[in-house]
N, C-alpha and C positions, 0 to 999 in steps of 0.2 A: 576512270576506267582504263584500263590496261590494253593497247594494242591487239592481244590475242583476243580479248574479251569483245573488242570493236569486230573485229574479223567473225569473229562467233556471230554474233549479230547482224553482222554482212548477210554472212553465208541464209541466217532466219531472213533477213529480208529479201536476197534471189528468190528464196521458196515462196513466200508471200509473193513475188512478183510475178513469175512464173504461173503461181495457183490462178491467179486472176486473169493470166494472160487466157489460159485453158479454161475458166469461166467466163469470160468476157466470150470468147467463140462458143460456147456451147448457149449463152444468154441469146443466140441467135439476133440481134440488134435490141438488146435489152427487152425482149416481146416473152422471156419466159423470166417470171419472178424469181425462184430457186436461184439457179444461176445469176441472174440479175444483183440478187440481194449476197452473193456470195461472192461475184466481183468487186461488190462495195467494199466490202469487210474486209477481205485482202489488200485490196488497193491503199483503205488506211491504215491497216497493220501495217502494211510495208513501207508510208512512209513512215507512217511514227516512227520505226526500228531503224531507216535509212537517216533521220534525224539525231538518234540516238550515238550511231555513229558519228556522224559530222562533228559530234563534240571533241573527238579524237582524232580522227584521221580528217584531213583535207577534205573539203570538199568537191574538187576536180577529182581525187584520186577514189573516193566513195564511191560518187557519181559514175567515174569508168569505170572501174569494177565490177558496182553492180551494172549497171548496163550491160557489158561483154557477160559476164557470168549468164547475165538474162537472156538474154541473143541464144548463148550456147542450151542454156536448160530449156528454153520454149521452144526451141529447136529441137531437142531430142523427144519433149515431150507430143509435138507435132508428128514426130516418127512413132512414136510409141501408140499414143491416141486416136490421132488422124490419119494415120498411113500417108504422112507427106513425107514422100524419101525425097531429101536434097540431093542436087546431082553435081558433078565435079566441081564447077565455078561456085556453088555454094558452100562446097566443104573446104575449099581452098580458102572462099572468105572466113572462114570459122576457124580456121589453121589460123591465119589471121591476128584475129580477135583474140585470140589465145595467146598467141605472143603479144599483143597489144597491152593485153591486162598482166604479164608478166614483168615486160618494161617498167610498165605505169610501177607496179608495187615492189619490183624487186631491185630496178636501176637508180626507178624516177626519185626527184625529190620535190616538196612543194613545202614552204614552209608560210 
């Protein structure tokens, strides 16, 4: 698998992680099925897809990635969904994370 191809696959398992993040709060402490059954299914999409990766790219470097990518997409999606607006010290930490996951894949190296 090819780097770009890994990144591809990145990018499918933030979504998957995100999806479940936004199903996981709507499963209301897993008490509604639908939602329940649809955090499941995300969760191991996302890792099988976040595995997939690993084959290629580092796993420190996976793992931050999707992580920060994750932080920022259930983030937005909590503004979008939830009307949870973050306020200064949280968008500073997302400034952050952002440069964090830039480092990581643009400077970093792990071999």
């Amino acid at each position: 698998m090819t780097n770009i191809t890994a990144y591809i696959i990145l990018i499918v398992a933030v979504v998957l992680g995100t999806a479940s993040n936004g199903f996981a709060k709507g499963a209301q402490g897993f008490t509604l099925l639908v939602p329940s059954i649809l955090t499941a299914v995300t969760i191991v999409g996302c890792m099988y897809t976040l595995s997939l990766v690993m084959k290629t790219i580092p796993v420190g470097i996976t793992y931050a990635s999707f992580a920060g990518l994750c932080i920022i997409a259930t983030t937005i999606v909590g503004m979008y969904k939830f009307n949870q607006m973050p306020d200064f010290y949280t968008i500073v930490g997302l400034v952050l994370i952002i440069a964090g996951v830039l480092i990581v894949n643009l400077l970093g190296k792990a071999n």
